[in-house]
N, C-alpha and C positions, 0 to 999 in steps of 0.2 A: 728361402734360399739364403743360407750365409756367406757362399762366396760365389764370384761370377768370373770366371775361365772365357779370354778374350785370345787375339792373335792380334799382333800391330809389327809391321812390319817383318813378318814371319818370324817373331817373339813370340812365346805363348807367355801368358802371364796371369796369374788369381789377384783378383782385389776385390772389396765390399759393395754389396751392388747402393748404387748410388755416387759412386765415384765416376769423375767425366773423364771421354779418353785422353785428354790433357794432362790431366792429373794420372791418369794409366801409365799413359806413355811416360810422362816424368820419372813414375816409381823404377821405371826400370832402362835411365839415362837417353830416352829418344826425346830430343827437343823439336818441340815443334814449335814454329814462328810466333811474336804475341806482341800486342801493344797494351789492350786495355788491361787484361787479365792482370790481377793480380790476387797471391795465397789468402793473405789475409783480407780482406774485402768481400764484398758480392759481386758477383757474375753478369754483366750485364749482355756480353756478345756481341762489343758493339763495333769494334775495327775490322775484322772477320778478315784476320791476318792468320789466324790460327785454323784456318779450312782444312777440314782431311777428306779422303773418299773411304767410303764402307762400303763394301761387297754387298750387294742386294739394293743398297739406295741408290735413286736414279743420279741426284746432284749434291757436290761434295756438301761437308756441315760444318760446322763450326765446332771445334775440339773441346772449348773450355766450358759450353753449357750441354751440352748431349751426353747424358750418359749411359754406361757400358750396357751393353746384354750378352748374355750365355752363350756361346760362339759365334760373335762378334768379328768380322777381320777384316781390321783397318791397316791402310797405306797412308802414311804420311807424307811421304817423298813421292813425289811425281813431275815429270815434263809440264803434265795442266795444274799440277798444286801452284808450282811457279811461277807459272807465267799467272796466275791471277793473283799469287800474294804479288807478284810486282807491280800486274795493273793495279792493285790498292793501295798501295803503297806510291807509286806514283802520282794516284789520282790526290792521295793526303798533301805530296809535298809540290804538286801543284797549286797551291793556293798555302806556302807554306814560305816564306823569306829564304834568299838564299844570302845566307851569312855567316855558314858555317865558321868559316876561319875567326868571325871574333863574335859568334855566341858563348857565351860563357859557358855553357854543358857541350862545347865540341869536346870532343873524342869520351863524353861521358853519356849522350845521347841515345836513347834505344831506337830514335828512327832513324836516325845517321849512321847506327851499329846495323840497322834492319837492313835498310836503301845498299848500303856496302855490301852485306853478304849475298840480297840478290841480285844486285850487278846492276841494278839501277847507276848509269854511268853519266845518263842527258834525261831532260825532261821532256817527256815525247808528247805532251796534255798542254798546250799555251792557249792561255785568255789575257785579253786583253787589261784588264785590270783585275787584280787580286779585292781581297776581303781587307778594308783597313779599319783598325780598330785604335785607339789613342792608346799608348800605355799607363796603366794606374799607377804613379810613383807617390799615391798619395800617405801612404804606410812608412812608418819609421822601421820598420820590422819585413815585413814580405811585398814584393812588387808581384805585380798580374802585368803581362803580353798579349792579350789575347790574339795577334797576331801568330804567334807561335803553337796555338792548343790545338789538339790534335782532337778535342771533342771523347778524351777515349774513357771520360768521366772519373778519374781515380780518387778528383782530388776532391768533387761532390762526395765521391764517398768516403772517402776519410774523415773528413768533416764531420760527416753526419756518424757513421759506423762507427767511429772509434771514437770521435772526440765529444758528440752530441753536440759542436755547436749548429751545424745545419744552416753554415752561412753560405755556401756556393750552392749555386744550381744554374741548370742550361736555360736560355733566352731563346725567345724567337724560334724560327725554325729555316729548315734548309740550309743558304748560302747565308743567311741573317741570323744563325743561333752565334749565342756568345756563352762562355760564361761567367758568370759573375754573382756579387751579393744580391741583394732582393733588391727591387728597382731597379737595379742594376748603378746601385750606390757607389761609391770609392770606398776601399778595403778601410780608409782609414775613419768611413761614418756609419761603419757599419759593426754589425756585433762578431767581429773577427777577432781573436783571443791573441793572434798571432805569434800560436805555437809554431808556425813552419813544416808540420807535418803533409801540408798540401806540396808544398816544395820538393819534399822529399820524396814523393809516392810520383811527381808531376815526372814523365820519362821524354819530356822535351824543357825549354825555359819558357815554358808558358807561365811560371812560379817557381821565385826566385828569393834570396835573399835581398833586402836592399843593403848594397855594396858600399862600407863606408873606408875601402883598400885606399884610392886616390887621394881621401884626406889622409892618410894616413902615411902612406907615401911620402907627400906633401910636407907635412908637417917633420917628420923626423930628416927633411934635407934646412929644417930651420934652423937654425945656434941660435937664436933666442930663447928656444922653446926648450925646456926641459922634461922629455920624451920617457915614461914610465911605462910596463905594461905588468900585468896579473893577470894569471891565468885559472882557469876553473877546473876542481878536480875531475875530470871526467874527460877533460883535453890530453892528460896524458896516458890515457889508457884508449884514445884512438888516433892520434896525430899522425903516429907512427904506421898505418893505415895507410896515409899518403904515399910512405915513403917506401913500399914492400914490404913491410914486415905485418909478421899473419897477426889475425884480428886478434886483440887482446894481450897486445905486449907493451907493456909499460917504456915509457922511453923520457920520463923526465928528465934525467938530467943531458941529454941530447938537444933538448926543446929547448932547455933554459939557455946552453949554448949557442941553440940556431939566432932567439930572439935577441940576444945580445950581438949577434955578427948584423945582425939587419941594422943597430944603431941603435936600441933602445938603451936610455942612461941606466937604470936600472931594473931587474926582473922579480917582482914580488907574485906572494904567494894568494891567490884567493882563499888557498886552506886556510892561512892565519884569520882571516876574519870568520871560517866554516866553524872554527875555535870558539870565537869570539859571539858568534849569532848563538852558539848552544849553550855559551855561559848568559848571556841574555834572554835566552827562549825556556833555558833549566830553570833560571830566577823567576820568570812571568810566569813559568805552567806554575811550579812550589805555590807563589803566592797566591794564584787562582784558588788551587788546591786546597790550603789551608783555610779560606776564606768560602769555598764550596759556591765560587761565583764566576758567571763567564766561563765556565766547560758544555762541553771542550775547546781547550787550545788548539784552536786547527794551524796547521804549522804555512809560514809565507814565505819561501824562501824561489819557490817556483812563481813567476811572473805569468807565465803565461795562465796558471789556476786564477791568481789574483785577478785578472783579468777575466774569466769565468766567474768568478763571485759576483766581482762587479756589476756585470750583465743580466745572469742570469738568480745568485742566490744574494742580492743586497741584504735580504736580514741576517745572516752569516757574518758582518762583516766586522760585528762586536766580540765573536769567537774568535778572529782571527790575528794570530800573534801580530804584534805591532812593528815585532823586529825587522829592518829590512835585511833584504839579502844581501849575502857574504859579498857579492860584489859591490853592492852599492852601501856597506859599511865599510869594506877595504878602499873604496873612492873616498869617501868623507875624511877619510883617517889621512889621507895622501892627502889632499888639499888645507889637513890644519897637523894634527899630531908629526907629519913626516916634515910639511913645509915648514916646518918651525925649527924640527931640529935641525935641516940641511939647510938652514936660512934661504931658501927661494920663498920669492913672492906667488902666492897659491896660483895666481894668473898667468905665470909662466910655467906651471908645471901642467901637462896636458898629462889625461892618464889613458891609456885602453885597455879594454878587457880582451881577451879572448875566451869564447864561451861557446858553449856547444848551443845555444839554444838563440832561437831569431826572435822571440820575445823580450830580449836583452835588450834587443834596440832601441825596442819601444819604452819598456823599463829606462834608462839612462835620459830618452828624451821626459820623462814624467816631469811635472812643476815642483813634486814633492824631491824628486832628487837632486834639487835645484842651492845653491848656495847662498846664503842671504844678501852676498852682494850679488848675485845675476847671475853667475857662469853654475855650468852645471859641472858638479862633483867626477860625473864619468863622460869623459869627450869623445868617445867613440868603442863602438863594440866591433869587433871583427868575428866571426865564427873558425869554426874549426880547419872548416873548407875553403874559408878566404886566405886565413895563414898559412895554410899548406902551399897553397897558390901561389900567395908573396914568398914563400922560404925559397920555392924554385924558380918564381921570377928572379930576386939576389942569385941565383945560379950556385945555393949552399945544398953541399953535399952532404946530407944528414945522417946518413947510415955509417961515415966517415969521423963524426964529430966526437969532442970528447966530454968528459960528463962534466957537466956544469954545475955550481948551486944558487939556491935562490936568495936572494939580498937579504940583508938583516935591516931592520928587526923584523921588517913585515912577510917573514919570508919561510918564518918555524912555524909546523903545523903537527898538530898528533894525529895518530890513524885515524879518528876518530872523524877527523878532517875527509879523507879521503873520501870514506864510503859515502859522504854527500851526494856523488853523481852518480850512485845507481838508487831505485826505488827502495824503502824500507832502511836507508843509510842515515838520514836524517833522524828519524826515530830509534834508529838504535844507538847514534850518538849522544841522541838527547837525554836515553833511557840507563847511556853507562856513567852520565856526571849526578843525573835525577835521583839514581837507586842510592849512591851513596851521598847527595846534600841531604836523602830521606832516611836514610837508616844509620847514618853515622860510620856508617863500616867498609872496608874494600870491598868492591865488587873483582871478586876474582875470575868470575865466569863472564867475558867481555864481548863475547859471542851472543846475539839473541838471534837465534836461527828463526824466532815464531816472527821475525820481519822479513828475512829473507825469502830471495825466491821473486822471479818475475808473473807470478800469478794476478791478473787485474786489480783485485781487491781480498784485502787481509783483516781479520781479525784474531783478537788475542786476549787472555785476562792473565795479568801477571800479581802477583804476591809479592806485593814490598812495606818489610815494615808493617803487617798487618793488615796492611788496605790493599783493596782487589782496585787493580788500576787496570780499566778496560782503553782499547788502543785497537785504531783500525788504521789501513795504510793504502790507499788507489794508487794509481798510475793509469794514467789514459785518462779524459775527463768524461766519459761514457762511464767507467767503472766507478769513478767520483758522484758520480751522481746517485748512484747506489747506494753508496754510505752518505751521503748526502740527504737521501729522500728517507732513509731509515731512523735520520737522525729525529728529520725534520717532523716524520709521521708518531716520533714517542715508541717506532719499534726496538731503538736498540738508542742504551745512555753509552757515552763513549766520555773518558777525561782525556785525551790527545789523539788527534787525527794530523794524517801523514800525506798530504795531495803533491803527485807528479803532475803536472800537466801532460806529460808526453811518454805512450808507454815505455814502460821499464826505467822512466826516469832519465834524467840529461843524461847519459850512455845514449840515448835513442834521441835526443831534440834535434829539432829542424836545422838545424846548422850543422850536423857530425858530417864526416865524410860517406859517400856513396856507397855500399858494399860492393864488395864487386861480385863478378857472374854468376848468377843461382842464389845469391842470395836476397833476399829484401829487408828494408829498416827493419819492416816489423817482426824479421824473424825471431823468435827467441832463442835461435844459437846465438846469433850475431848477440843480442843482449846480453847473454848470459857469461858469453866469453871478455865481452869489455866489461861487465862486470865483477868479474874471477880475477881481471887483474886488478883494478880497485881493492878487492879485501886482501889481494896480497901483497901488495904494499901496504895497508894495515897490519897484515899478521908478521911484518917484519920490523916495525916501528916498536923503538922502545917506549915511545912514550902515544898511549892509545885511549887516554883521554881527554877530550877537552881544558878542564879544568887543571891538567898538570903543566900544560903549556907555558912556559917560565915565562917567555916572551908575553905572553896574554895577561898574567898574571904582572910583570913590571907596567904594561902600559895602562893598566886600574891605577895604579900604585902611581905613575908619573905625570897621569893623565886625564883618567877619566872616572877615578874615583869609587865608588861602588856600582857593582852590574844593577842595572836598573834603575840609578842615580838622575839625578839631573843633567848633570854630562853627560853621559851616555844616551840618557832619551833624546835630547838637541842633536845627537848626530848619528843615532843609531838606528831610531826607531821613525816612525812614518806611520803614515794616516791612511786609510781608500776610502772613494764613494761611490754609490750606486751610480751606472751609468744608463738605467735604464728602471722606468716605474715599476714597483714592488710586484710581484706575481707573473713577471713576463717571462717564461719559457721556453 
């Protein structure tokens, strides 16, 4: 049988047998209720919010694991559907804090959106004491509640499904399950990569960002303090998300405006150091290259991979470029090359990033990104979702604002810059300065399509210069492992490799904002549309290489001397180490 002929809701409808009627129903706009389900993931059936009745079976079933059969006719709406998704739903936020008003996921919540639509009005379920659980704040990067989990497992499977790292699972059982790392560890002793994708899939705050808004806050109501921020390319091709406009519309120079009405002194560019990491990452791959030592150059620009390596592939860690990331070389730069020439003392200039990704956080607090007198180079990270929050706490009307631009020096960036925050962007900037430090000639064809594309994992052999330069590109760190393990088994030689930690690349990190209705993170509409606007501001920029970057190219010349210099290594580059013995998987 190639197609299977169902009724739902006196629809008739064809779809592939093996499809659930969730999924039925979806294809042709009947929603039906859901907490655990989610597209991308497995199927576990565990909230059984999503109950329908089938004609012939005695008692309803759960919609999102049952699948179709050959005249099939299913009701999804019913007098008894309701009244048992509410008793379930009830019985969830019986034992569920009531704090709506200052949860941080109010009005983004799928069981405050559920409880609303079925009229869930009072709590009709009272016990005397609830389930209390302490909260984990032990992570610089993602907090756990588990007072708030809803048990509906998403973020166990993200973990394991897409990321491979396999650090959440449920505890105990009954009114005693939790969940949490192994032993039931703190996030921050355990092998948590803290990519943020459990955050993101979590449809209560059971996982969260940890919120560094109040220092922040805080701080820019100081006048001692000389208040800077940078923002990451991938922030301006979703910000504007917050503010109504449809996914995938570029809105920097509104951004640049909003951060400067909040009170920041000045607003630099994280592209100018995106510049800067590929003149330093083109110099390290070349010399590998010529030398036929240390390939491949696996590229470090993603934190939450680097944190992956560390865990799980330690011997990897002499492959992997030394360069730090465009944020934490555009902080280094703010703390000596900027403080020098604005004559502040580095100890008064505090810097924040704004970054789509909650491994940043963790990043920033490292010892390596630390300042040789004590303070650390980046004072605070905010994500995507936290700014949009602070723009409308200021009560600033962003769709209203006028175009702004970003501060000089650290503030010119080439296209080249841009495509950093989607997957395969990184290597094909590396690949448009590489082709011509290697062949002596314009690269006039700026485009490398064989990187693009949200596909998990890529490979490619490109012809430059005579030499076959083999190049692979993951996203997701499931798909990393892939090219990982092929490297590692002698199946496949590679001279540069390309790791996102999170699919599609910071377009999709733990920190973007929320999609809204029907859609989920890991769609790859959602990806592919914040990444379309990414290469189009590339394909509008006249200057779309790295290495043309005037700006990048005076602060060698004022500053730092030759890429890969001794300057340059003191505040560019960085070190990792294994955080766990050789072979642990």
């Amino acid at each position: 049988m190639t197609e299977v002929t169902l009724t739902i809701d006196g629809i008739k409808t064809t779809v592939k047998p093996g499809t659930t009627v969730l999924q039925a129903a979806d294809s042709i706009g009947i929603h039906i209720p859901r907490l655990c389900y989610h597209p991308h993931l497995s199927i576990p059936g565990a909230c059984r919010v999503c109950l329908v009745e089938i004609q012939g079976v005695p008692k309803p079933v759960t919609s999102c694991n049952y699948a179709v059969q050959e005249g099939m006719k299913v009701s999804t709406h019913s007098a008894k559907l309701r009244q048992l998704r509410r008793d379930i739903v009830e019985l969830i936020l019986n034992n569920h804090p009531q704090d709506c008003q200052t949860c941080e996921r109010n009005s983004h919540c799928e069981l405050q959106k559920l409880a609303y639509e079925l009229g869930v009005r009072e709590r009709l379920f009272h016990v005397k004491e609830r389930n209390r659980h302490p909260k984990d704040l032990s992570s610089f990067a993602v907090i756990r509640n588990p007072e708030k989990c809803i048990f509906c497992g998403r973020c166990v499977r993200v973990c394991d499904e897409i990321q491979g790292v396999s650090n959440l699972s449920q505890h105990h059982r009954g009114t005693n399950m939790v969940v949490a790392p192994a032993y039931e560890k703190d996030m921050q002793d355990s092998v948590c990569v803290h990519c943020g994708q459990c955050a993101n899939v979590c449809p209560t705050a059971a996982l969260l960002e940890h919120s560094y808004t109040d220092d922040v806050f805080r701080i820019l109501m100081d006048p001692k303090k000389h208040v800077v921020v940078q923002t990451a390319p991938s922030i301006r091709a979703a910000i504007g998300e917050g503010f109504g406009y449809p996914i995938g519309t570029p809105v920097t120079g509104k951004m640049v405006t909003a951060l400067r009405l909040m009170g920041f002194a000045k607003v630099f560019d994280t592209n100018f150091a995106a510049d800067l990491t590929i003149i330093e990452e083109a110099t390290e791959f070349l010399h590998r290259l010529e030398k036929n030592e240390k390939l491949p150059l696996i590229t470090s620009c993603s934190p939450g991979w680097i944190n992956f390596m560390e865990h799980f592939y330690p011997e990897l860690i002499p492959y992997a470029s030394t360069c730090k990331s465009p944020m934490s070389m555009l902080s280094s730069l703010l703390k000596t090359y900027y403080a020098k020439k604005a004559g502040i003392d580095p100890k008064d200039i505090y810097v924040v990033g704004i970054m789509p990704c909650t491994a940043k956080k963790y990043e920033a607090k490292r010892a390596e990104h630390t300042a040789p007198e004590g303070y650390p180079y980046t004072d605070a990270v905010l994500t995507t979702r936290e700014i949009i929050w602070m723009m409308k706490s200021y009560g600033i009307d962003f769709k209203h604002l006028p175009e702004g631009d970003f501060d000089s020096p650290l503030g010119e960036s080439s296209g080249a810059a841009d495509i950093f925050g989607t997957t395969g962007g990184v290597m094909e900037a590396a690949l448009r300065t590489a082709y011509e430090k290697l062949t002596g000639n314009i690269c006039e064809n700026l485009d490398f399509h064989q990187v693009r594309g949200v596909e998990g994992a890529k490979e490619a052999e490109l012809q430059i210069n005579g030499k076959t330069i083999s190049i692979a590109v993951a996203n997701g760190l499931n798909n990393a492992k892939k090219v990982l393990n092929k490297l590692k088994s002698g199946e496949k030689q590679y001279h540069l490799i390309e790791i996102m930690a999170c699919p599609g690349g910071c377009i999709s990190g733990g920190g973007q904002p929320y999609p809204p209705e029907g859609m989920h993170i890991l769609d790859p509409e959602l990806t592919q549309q914040r990444a379309k606007a990414l290469y189009a501001i590339d394909s509008n920029k006249k200057i779309r290489k790295s290495h043309e970057n005037e700006s990048i190219l005076k602060l060698y010349e004022e500053f730092l001397g030759t890429p890969n210099g001794h300057k340059a290594h003191e505040l560019l580059h960085t070190h990792y180490n294994a955080k766990l013995p050789k072979g642990i998987v």
